[in-house]
C-alpha positions as CSV (number, residue, x, y, z in Angstrom):
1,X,92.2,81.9,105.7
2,X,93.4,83.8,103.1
3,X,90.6,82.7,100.6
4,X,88.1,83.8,102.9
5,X,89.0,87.1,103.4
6,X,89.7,87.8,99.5
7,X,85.9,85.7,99.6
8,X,84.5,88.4,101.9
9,X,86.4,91.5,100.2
10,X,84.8,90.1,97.0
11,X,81.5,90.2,98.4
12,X,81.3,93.2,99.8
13,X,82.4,94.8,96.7
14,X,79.9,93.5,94.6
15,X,77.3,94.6,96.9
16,X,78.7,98.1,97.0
17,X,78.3,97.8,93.5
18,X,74.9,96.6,93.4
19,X,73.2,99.2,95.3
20,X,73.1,102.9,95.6
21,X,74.2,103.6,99.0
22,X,75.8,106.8,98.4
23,X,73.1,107.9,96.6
24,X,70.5,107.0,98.7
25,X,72.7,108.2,101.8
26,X,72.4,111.1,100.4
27,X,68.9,111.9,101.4
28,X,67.6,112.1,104.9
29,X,64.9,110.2,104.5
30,X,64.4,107.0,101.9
31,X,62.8,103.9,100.9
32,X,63.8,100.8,100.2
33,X,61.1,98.2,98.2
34,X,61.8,94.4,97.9
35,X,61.7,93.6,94.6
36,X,62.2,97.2,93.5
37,X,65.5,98.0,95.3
38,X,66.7,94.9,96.6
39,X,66.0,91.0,96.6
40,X,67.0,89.3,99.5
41,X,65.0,89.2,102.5
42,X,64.1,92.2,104.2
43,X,65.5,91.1,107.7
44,X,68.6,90.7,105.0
45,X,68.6,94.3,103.5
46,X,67.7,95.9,106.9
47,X,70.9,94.3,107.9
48,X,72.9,95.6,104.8
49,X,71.5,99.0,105.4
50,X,73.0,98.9,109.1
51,X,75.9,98.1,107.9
52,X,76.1,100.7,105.6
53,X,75.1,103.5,107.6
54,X,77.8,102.2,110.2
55,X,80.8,102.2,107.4
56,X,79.6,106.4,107.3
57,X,79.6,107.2,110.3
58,X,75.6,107.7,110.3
59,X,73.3,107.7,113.2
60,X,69.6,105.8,111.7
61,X,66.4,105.1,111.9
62,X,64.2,102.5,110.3
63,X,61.5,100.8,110.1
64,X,59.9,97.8,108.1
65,X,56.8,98.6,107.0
66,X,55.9,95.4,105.2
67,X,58.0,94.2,102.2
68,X,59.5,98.2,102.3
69,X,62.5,99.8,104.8
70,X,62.2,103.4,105.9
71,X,65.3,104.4,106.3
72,X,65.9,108.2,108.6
73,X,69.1,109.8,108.7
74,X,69.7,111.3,111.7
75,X,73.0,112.6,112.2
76,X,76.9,112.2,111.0
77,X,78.0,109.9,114.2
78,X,81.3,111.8,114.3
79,X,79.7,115.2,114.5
80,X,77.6,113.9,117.4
């Protein structure tokens, strides 16, 4: 059990890491490419970016718009 979580810890270190999140949280609006931002899946990154927006407290809006993610910040979830 203990592997797992130190597994998962790992993991979502690394993929802080490996994209900009704060950077591209940042921004109101933004754009995410497969094979120019990220290169998983895009059901996968869509996902991530959830996530992401969830671990700040942001209220979103996306849409997949072929291999790209347009990603609309709408407002800090604890302002709301």
């Amino acid at each position: 059990m203990v592997n797992h979580i130190l597994r998962q810890q790992r993991l979502k270190a690394s993929l802080d890491f490996l994209y900009r999140w704060d950077e591209w949280f940042s921004r109101l609006t933004f754009t995410l490419r497969r094979d120019v931002h990220f290169s998983c899946t895009v059901e996968g990154m869509l996902q991530q970016v959830r996530n992401q927006a969830m671990r700040r407290s942001l209220h979103i809006r996306t849409t997949v718009e072929g291999e790209a993610i347009v990603v609309v910040v709408l407002e800090n979830a604890k302002n709301a």
